[in-house]
C-alpha positions as a Python dict, from the first residue, in 0.01 Angstrom:
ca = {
    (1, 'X'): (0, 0, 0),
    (2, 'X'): (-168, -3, -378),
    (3, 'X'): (34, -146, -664),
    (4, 'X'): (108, 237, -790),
    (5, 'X'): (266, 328, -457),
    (6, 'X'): (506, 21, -392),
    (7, 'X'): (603, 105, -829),
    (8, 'X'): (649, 490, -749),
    (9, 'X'): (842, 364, -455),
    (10, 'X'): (1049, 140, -659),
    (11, 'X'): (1143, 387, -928),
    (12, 'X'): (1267, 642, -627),
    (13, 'X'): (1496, 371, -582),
    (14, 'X'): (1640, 303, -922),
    (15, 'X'): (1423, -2, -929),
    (16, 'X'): (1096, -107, -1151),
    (17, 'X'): (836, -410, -966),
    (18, 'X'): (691, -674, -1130),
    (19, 'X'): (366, -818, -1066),
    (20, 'X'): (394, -1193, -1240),
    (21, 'X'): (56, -1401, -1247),
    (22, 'X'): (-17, -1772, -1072),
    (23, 'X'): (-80, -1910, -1414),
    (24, 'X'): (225, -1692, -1577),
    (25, 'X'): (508, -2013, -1655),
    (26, 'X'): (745, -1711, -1467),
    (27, 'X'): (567, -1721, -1148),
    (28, 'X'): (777, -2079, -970),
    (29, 'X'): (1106, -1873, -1034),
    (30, 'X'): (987, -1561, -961),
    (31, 'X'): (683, -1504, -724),
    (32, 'X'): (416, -1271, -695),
    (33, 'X'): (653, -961, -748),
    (34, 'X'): (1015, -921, -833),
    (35, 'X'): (1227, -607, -880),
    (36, 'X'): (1489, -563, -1152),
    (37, 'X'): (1740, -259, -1158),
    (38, 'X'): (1572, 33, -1393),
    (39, 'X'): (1906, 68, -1571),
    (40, 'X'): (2058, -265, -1645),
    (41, 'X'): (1737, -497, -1587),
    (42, 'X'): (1932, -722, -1326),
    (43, 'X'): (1686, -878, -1140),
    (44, 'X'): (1801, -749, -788),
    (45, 'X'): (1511, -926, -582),
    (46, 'X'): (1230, -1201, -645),
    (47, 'X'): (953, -1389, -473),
    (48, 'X'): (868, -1133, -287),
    (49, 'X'): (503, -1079, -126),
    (50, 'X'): (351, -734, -151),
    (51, 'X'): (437, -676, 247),
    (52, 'X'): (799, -741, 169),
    (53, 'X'): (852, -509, -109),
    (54, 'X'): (917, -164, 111),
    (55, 'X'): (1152, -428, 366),
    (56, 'X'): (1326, -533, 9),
    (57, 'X'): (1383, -150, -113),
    (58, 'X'): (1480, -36, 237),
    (59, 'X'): (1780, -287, 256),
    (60, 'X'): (1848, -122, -122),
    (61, 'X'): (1945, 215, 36),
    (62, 'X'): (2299, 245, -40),
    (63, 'X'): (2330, -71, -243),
    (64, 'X'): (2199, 64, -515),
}
């Protein structure tokens, strides 16, 4: 899946993605991608890999 679809996939869920960069000082704590609640900003899951991200929002279904 492209960047646009796993973010349109994440805002049907409440949720926006993050793409942090190798060289970003965020990226040990953080990973490639990490998703934060659209309303209060809580990150809700981090170090994720681009495969993970629709296993991530599927567990989300009636968490969030």
């Amino acid at each position: 899946m492209s960047i646009t679809t796993l973010r349109r996939l994440a805002s049907r869920h409440g949720c926006r993605l993050h793409v942090v960069a190798s060289a970003s000082k965020l990226f040990p704590e953080y990973g490639p991608i990490y998703l934060t609640d659209a309303t209060t900003g809580g990150v809700i899951a981090k170090g994720l890999e681009y495969s993970e991200v629709d296993q991530a929002l599927q567990g989300l279904r009636g968490d969030h």
